[in-house]
Biopython code that builds the backbone (N, CA, C, O; Angstrom):
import numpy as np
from Bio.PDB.StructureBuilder import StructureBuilder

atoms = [
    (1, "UNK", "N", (175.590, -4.267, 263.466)),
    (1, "UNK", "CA", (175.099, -5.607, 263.690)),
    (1, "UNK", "C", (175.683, -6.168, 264.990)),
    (1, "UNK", "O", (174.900, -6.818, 265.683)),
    (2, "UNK", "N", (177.157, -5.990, 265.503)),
    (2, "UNK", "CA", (177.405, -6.584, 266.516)),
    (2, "UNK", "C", (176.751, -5.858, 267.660)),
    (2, "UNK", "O", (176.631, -6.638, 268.604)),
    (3, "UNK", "N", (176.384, -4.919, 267.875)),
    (3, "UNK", "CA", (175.402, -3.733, 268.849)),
    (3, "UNK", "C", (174.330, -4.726, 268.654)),
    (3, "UNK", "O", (174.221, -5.483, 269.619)),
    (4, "UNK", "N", (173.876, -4.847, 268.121)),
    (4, "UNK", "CA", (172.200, -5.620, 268.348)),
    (4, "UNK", "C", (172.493, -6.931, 268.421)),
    (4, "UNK", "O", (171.753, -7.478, 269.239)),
    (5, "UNK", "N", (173.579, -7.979, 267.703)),
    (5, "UNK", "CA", (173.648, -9.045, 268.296)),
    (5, "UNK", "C", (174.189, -9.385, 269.821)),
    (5, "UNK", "O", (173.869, -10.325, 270.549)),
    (6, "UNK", "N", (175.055, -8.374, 270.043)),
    (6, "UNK", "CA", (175.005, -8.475, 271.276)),
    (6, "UNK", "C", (173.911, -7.950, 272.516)),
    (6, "UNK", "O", (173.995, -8.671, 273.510)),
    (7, "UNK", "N", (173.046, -6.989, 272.624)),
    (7, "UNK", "CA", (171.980, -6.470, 272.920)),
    (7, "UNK", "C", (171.207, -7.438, 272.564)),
    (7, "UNK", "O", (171.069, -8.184, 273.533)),
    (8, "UNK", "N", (170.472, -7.908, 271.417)),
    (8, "UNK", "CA", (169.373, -8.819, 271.369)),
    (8, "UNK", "C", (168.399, -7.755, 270.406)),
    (8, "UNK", "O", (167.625, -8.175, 269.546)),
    (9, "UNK", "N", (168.573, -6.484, 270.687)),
    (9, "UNK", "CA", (167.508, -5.804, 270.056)),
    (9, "UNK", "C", (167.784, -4.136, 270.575)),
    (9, "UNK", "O", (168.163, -3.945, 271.731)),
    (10, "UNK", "N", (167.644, -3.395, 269.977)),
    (10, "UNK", "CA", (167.974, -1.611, 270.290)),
    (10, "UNK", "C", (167.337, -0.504, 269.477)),
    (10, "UNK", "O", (167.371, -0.712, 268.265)),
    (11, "UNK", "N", (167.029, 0.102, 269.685)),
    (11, "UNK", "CA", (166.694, 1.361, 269.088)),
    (11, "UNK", "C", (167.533, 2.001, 268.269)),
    (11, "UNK", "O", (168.579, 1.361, 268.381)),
    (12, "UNK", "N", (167.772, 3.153, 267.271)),
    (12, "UNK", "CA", (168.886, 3.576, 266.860)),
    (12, "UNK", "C", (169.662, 4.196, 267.723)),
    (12, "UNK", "O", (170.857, 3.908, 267.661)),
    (13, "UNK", "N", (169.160, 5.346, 268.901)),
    (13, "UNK", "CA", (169.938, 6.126, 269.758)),
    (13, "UNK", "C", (170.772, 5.043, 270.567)),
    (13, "UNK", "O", (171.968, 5.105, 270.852)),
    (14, "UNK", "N", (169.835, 4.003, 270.881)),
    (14, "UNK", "CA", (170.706, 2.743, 271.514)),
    (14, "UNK", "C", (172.059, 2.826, 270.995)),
    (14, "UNK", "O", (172.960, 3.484, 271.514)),
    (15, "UNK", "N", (172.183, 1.888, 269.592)),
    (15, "UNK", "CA", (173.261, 1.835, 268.925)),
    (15, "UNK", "C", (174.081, 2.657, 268.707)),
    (15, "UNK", "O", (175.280, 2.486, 268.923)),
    (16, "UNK", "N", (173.526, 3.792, 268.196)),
    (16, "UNK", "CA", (174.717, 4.898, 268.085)),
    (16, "UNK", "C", (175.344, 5.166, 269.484)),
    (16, "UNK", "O", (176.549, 5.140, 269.735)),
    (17, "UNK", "N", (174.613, 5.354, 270.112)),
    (17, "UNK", "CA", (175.180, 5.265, 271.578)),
    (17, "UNK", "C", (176.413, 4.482, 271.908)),
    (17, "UNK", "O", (177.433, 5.127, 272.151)),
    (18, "UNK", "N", (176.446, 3.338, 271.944)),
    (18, "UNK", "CA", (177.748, 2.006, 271.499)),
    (18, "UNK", "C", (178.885, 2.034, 270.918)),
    (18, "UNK", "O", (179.913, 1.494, 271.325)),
    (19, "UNK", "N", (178.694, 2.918, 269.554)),
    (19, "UNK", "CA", (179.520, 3.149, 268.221)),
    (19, "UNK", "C", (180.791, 3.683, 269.081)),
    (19, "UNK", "O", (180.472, 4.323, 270.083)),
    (20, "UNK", "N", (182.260, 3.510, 268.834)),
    (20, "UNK", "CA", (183.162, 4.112, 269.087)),
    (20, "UNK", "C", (183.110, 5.734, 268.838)),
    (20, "UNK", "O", (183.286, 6.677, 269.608)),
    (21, "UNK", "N", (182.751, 5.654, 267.255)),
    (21, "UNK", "CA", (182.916, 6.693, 266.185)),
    (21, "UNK", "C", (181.980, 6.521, 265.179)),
    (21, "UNK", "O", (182.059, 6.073, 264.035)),
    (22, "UNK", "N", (180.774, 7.124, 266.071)),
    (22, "UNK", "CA", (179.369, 7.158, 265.021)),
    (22, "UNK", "C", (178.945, 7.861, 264.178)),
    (22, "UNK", "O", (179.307, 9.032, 264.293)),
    (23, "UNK", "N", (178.287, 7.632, 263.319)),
    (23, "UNK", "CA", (177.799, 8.450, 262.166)),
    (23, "UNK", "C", (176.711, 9.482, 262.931)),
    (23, "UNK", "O", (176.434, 9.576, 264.127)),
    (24, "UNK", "N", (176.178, 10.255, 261.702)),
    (24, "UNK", "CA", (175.176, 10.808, 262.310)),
    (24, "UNK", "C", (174.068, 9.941, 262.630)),
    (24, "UNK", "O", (174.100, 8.751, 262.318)),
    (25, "UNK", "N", (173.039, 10.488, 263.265)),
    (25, "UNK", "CA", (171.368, 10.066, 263.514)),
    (25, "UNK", "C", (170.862, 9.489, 262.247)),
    (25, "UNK", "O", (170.575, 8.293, 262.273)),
    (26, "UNK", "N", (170.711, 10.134, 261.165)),
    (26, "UNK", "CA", (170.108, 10.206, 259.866)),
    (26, "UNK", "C", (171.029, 8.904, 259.151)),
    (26, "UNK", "O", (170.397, 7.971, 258.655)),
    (27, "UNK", "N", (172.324, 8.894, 259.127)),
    (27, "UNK", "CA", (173.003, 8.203, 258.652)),
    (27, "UNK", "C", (172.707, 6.587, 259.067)),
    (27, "UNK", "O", (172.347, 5.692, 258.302)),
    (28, "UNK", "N", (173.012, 6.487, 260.724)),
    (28, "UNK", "CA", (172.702, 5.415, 261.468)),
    (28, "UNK", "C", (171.210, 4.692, 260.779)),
    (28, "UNK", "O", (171.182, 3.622, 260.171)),
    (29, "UNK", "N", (169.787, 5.767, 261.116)),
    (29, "UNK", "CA", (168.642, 5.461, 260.491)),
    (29, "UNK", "C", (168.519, 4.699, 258.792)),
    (29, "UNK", "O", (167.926, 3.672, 258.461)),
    (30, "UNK", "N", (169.294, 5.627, 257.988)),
    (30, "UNK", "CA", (169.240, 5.379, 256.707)),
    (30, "UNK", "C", (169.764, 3.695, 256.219)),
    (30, "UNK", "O", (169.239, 3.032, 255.324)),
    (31, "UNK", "N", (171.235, 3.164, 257.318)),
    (31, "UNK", "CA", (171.399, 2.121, 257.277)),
    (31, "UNK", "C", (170.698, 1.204, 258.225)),
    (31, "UNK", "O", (170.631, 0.012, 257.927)),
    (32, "UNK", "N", (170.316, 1.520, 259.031)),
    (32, "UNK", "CA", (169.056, 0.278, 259.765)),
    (32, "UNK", "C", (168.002, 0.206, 258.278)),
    (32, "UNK", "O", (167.983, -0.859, 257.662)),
    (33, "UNK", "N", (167.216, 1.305, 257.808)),
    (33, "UNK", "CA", (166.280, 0.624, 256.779)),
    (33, "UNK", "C", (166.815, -0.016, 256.049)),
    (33, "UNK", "O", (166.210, -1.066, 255.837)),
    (34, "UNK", "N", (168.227, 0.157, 255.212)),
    (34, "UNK", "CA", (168.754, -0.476, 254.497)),
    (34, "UNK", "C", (168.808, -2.017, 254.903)),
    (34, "UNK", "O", (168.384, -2.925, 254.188)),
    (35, "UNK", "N", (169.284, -2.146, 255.925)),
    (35, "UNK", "CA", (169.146, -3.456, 256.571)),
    (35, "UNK", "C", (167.987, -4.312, 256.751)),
    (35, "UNK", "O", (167.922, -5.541, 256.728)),
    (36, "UNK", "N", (166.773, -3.139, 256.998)),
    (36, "UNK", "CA", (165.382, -3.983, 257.029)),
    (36, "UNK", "C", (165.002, -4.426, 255.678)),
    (36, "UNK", "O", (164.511, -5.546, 255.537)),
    (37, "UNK", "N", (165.175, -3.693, 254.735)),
    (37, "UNK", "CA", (164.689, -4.091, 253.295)),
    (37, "UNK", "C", (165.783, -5.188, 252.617)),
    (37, "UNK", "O", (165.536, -5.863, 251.618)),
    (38, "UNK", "N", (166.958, -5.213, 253.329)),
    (38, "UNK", "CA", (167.465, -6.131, 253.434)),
    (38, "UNK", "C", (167.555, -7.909, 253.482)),
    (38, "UNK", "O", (168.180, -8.811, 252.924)),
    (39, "UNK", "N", (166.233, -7.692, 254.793)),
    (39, "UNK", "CA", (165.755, -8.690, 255.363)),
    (39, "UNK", "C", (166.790, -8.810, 256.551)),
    (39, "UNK", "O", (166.384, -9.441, 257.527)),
    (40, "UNK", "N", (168.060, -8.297, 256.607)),
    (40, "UNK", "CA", (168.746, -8.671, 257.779)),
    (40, "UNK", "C", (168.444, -8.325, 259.049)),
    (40, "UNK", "O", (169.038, -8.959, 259.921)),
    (41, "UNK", "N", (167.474, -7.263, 259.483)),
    (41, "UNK", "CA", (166.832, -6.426, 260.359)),
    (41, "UNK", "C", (165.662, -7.182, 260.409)),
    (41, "UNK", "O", (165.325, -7.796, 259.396)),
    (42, "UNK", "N", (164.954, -7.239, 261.471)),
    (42, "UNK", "CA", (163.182, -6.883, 261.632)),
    (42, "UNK", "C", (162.762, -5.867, 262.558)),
    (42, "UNK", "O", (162.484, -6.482, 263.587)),
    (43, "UNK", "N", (162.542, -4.468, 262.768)),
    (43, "UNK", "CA", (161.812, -4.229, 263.417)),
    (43, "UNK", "C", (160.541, -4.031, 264.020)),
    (43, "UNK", "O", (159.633, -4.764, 263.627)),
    (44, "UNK", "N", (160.349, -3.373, 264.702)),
    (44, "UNK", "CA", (158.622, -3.491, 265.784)),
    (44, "UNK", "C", (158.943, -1.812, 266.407)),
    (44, "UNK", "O", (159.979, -1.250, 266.764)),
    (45, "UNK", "N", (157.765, -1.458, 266.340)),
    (45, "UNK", "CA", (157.288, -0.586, 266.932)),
    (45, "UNK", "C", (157.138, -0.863, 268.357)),
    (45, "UNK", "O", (156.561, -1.792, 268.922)),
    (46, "UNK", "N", (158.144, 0.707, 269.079)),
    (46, "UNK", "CA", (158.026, 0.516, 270.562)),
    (46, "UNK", "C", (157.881, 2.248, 271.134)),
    (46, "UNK", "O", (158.859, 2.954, 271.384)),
    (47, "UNK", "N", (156.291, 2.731, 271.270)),
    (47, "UNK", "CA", (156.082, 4.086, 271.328)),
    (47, "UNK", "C", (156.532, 4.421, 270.138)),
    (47, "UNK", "O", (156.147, 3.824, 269.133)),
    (48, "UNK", "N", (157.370, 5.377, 270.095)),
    (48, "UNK", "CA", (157.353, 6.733, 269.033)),
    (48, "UNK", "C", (159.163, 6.012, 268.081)),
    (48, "UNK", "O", (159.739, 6.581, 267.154)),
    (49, "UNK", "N", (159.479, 5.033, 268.582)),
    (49, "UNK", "CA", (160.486, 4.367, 267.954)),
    (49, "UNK", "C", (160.302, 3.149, 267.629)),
    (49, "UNK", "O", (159.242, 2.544, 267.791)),
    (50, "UNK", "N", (161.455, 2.634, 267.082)),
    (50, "UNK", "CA", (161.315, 1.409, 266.608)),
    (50, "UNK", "C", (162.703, 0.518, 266.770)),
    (50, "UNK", "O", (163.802, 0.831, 266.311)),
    (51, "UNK", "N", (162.361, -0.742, 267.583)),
    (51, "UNK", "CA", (163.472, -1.512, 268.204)),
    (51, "UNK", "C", (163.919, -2.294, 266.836)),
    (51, "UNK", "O", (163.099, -2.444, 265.929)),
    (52, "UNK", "N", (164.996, -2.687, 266.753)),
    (52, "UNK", "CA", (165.840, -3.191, 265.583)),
    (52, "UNK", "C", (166.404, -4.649, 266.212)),
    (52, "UNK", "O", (166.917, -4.597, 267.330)),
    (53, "UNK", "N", (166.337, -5.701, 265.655)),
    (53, "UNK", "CA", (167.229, -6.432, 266.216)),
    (53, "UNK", "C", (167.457, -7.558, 264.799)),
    (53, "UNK", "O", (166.809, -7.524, 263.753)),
    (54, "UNK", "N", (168.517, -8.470, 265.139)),
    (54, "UNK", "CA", (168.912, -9.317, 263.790)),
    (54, "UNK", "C", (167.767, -10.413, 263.127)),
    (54, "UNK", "O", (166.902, -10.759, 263.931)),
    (55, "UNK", "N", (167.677, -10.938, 261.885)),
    (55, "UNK", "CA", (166.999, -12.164, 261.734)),
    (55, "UNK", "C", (167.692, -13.119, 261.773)),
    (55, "UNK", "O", (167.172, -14.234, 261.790)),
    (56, "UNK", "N", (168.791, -12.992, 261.793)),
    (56, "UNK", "CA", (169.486, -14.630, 261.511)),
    (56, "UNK", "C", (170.058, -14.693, 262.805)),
    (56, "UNK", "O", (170.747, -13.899, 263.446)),
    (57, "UNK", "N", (169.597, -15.855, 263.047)),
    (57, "UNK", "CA", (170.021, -16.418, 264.396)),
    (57, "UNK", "C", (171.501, -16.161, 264.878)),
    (57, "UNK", "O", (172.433, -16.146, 264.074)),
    (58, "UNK", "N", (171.668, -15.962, 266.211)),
    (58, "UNK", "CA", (172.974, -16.085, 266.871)),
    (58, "UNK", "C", (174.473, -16.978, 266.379)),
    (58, "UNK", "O", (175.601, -16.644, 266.018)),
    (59, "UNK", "N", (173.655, -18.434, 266.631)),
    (59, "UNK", "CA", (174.661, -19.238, 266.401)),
    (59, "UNK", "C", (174.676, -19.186, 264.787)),
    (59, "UNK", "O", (175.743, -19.618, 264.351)),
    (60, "UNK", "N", (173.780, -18.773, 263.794)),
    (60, "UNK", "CA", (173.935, -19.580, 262.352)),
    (60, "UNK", "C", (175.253, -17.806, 262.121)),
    (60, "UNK", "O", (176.316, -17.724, 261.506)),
    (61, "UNK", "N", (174.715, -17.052, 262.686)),
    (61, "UNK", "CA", (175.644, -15.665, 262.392)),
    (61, "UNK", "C", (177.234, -15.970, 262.743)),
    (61, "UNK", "O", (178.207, -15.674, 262.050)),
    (62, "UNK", "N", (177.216, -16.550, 263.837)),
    (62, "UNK", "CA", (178.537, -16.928, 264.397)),
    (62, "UNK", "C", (179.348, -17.455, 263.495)),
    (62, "UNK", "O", (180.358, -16.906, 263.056)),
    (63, "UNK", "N", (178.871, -18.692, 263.149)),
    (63, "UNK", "CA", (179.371, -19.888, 261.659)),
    (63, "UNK", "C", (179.643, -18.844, 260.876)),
    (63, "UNK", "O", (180.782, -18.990, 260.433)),
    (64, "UNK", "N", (179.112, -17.790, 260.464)),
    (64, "UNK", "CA", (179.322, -17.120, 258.610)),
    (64, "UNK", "C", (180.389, -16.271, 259.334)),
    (64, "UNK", "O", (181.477, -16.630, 258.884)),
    (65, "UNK", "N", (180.522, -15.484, 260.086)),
    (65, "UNK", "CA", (181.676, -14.430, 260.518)),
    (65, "UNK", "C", (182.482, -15.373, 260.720)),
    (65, "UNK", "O", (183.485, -15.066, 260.075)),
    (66, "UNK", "N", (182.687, -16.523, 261.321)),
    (66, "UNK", "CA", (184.128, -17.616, 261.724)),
    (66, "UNK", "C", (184.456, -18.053, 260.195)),
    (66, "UNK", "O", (185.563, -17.807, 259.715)),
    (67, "UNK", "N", (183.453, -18.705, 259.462)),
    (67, "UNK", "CA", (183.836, -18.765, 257.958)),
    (67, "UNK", "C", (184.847, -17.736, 257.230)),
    (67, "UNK", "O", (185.919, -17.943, 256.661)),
    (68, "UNK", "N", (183.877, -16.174, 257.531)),
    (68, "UNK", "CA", (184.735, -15.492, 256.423)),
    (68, "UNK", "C", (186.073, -15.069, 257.045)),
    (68, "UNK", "O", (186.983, -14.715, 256.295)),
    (69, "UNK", "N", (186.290, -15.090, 258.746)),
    (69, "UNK", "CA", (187.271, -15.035, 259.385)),
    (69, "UNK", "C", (189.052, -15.566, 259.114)),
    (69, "UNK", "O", (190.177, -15.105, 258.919)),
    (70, "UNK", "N", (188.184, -17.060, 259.301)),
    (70, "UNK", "CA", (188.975, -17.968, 258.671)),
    (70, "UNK", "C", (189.861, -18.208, 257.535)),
    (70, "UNK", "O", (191.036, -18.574, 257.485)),
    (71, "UNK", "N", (188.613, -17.775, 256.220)),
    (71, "UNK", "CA", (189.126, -17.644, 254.730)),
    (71, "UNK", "C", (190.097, -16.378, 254.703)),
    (71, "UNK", "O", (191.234, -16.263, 254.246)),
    (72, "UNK", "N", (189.378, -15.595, 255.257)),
    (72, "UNK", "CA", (190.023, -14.126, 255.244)),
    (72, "UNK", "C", (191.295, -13.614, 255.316)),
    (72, "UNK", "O", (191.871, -12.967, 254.441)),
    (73, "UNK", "N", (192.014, -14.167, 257.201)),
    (73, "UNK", "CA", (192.756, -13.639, 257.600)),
    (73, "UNK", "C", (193.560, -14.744, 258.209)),
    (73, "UNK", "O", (194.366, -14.569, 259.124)),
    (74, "UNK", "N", (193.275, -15.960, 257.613)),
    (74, "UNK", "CA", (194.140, -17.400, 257.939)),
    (74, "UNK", "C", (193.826, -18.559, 256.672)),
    (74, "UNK", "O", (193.974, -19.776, 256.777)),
    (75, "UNK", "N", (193.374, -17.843, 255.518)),
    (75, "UNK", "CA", (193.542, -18.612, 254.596)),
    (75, "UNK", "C", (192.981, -20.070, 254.636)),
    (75, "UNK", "O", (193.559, -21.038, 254.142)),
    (76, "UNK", "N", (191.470, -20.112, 255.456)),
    (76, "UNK", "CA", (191.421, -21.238, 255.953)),
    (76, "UNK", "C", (191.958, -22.538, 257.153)),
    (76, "UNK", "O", (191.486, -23.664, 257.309)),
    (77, "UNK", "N", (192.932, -21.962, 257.766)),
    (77, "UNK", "CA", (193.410, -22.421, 258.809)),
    (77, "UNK", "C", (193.299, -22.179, 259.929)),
    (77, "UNK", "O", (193.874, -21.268, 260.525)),
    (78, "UNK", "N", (192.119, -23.398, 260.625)),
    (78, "UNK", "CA", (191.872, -23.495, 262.243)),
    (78, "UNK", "C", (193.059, -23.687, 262.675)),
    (78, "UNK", "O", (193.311, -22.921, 263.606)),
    (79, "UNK", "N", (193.934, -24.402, 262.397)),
    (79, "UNK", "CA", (195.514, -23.880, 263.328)),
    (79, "UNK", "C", (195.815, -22.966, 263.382)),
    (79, "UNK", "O", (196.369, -22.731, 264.457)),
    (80, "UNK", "N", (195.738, -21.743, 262.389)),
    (80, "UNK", "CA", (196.107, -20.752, 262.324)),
    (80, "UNK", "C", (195.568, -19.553, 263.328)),
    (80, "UNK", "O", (196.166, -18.699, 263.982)),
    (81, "UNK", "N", (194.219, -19.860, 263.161)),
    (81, "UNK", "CA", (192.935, -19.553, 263.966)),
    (81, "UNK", "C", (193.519, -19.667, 265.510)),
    (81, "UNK", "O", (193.776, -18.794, 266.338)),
    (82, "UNK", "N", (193.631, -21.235, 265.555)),
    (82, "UNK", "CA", (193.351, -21.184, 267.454)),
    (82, "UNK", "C", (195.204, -20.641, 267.731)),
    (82, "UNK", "O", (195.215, -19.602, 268.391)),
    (83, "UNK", "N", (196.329, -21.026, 267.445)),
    (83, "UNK", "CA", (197.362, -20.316, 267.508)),
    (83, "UNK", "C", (197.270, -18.679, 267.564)),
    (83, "UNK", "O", (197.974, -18.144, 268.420)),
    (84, "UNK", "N", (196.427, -17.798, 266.689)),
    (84, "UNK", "CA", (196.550, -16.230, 267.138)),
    (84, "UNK", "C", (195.803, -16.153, 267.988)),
    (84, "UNK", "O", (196.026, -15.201, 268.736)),
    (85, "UNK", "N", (194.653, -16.977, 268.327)),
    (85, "UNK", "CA", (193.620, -16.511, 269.996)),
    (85, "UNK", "C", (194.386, -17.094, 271.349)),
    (85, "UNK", "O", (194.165, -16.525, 272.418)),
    (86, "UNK", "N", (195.279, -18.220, 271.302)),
    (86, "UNK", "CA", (196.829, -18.429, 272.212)),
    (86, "UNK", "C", (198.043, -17.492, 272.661)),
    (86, "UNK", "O", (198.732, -17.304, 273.664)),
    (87, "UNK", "N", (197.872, -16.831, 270.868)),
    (87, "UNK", "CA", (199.310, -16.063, 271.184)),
    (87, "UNK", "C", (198.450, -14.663, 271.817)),
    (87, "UNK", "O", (199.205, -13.887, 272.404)),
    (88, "UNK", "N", (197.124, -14.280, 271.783)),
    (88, "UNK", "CA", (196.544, -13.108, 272.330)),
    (88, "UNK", "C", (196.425, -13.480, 274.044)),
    (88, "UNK", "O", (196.493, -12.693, 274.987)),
    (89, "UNK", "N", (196.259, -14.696, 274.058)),
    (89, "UNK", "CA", (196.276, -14.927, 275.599)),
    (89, "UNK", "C", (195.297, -13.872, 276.393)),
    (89, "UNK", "O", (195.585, -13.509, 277.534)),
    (90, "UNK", "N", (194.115, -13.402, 275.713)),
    (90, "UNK", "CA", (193.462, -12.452, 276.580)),
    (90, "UNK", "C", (192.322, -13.643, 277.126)),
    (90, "UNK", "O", (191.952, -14.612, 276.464)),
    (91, "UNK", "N", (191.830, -13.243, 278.684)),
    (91, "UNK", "CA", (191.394, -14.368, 279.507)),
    (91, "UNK", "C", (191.925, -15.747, 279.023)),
    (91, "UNK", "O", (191.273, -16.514, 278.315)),
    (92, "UNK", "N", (193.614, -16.053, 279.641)),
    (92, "UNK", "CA", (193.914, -17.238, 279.598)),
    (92, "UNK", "C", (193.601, -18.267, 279.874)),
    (92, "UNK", "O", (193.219, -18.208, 281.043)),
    (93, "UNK", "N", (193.491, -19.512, 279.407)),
    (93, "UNK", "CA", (192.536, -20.634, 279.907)),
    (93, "UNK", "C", (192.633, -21.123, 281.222)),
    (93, "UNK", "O", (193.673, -21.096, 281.880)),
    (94, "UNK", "N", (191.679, -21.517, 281.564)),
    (94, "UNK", "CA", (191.373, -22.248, 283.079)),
    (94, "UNK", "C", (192.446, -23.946, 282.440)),
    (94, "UNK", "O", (193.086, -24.287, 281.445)),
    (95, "UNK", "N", (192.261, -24.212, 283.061)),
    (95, "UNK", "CA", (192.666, -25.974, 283.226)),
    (95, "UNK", "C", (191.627, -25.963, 283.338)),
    (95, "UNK", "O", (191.664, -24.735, 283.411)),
    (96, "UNK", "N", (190.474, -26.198, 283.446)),
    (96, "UNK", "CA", (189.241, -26.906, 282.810)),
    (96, "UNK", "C", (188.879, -26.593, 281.230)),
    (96, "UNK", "O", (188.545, -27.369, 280.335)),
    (97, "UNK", "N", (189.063, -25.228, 281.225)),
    (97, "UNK", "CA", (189.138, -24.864, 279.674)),
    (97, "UNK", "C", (190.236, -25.910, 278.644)),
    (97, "UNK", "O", (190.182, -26.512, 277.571)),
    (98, "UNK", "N", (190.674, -25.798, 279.143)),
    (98, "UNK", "CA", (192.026, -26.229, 278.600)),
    (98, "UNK", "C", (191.211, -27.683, 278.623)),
    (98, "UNK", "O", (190.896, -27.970, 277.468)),
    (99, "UNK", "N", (190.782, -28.670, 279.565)),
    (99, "UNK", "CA", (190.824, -30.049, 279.129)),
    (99, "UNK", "C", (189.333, -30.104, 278.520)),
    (99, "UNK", "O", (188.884, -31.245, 278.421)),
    (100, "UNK", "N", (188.633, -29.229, 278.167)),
    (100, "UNK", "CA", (187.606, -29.327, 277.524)),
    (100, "UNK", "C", (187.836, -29.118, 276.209)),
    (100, "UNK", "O", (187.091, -29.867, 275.577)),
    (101, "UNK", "N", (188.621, -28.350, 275.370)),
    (101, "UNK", "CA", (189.504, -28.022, 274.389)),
    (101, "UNK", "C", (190.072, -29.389, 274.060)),
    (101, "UNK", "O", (189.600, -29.985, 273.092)),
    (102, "UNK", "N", (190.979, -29.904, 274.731)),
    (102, "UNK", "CA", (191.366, -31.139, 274.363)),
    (102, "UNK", "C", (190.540, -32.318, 273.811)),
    (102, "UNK", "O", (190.690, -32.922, 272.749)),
    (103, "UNK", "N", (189.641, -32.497, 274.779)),
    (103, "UNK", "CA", (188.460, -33.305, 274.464)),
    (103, "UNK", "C", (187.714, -33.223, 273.219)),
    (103, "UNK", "O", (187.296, -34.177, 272.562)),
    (104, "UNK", "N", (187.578, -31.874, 272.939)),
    (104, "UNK", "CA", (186.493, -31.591, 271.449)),
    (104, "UNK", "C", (187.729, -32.057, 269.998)),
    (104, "UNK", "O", (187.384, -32.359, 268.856)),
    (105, "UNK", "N", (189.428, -31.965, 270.627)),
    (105, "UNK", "CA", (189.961, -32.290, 269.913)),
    (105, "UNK", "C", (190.044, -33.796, 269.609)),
    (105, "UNK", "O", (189.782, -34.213, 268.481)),
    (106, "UNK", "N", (190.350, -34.482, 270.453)),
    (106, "UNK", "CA", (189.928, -35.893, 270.883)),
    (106, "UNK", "C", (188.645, -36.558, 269.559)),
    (106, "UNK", "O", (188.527, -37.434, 268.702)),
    (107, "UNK", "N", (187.931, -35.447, 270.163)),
    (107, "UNK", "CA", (185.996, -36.409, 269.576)),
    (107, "UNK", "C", (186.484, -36.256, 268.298)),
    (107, "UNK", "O", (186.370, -37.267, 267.605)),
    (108, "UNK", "N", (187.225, -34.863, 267.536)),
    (108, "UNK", "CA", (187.048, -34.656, 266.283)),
    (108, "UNK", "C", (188.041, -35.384, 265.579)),
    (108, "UNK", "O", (188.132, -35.248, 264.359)),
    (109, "UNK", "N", (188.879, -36.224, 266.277)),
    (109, "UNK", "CA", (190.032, -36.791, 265.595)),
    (109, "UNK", "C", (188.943, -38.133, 265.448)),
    (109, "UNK", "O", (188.962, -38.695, 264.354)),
    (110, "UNK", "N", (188.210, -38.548, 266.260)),
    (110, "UNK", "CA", (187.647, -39.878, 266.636)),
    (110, "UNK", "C", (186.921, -39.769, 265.219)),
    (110, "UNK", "O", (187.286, -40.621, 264.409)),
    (111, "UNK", "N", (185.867, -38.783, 264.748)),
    (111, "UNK", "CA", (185.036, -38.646, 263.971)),
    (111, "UNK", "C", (185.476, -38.589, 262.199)),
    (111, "UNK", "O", (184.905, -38.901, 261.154)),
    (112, "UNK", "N", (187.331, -37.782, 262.717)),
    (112, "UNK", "CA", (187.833, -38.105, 261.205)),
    (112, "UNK", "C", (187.862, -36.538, 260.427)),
    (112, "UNK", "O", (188.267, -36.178, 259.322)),
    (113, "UNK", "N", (187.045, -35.610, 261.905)),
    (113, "UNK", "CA", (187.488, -34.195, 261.262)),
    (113, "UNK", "C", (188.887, -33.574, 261.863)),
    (113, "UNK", "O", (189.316, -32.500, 261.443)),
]
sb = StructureBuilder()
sb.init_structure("model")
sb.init_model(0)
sb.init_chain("A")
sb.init_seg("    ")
for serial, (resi, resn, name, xyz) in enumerate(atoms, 1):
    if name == "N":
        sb.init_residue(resn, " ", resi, " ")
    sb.init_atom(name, np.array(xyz, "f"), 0.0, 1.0, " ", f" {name:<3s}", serial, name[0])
structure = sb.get_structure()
């Protein structure tokens, strides 16, 4: 799923292609249908294959992975949350980042979240 959400849409050779440590062909295939009958998949016919890409939108996907993120591996805690993406410091913030961050903190104190 993150191969095609990030892509937008792929073939299977696509994806497997991507995989660190991919399954077979057959394997890859067997779970894309799984996924289409799913409903989480839609594909379309493109020539002699068939492009795969997600149904649920970008941003509504984002929300459910940050949800189970959250619950998961911080017990519910956005402090907890933005403290380990700080202490990873990978692409450290700009000072604009940084006062835009502040700001969303700002609005959400204003609002009472």
């Amino acid at each position: 799923m993150d191969v095609l959400y990030e892509l937008g849409g792929a073939t299977a050779a696509q994806i497997r292609k991507r995989l660190a440590d991919p399954p077979t062909d057959s394997a890859i295939r067997s779970i894309l249908r799984i996924l289409v009958r799913k409903r989480h998949l839609e594909r379309r016919p493109e020539g002699h294959r068939y492009v795969y890409s997600p149904t649920m939108p970008v941003g509504r996907a984002r929300r459910s992975a940050m949800h189970r993120v959250l619950r998961t591996f911080f017990g519910g805690s956005v402090e907890g949350a933005v403290a380990m993406l700080l202490e990873l410091g990978e692409g450290d913030l700009t000072p604009d980042e940084r006062q835009r961050i502040k700001s969303m903190i700002d609005e959400a104190e204003e609002d009472g979240r």
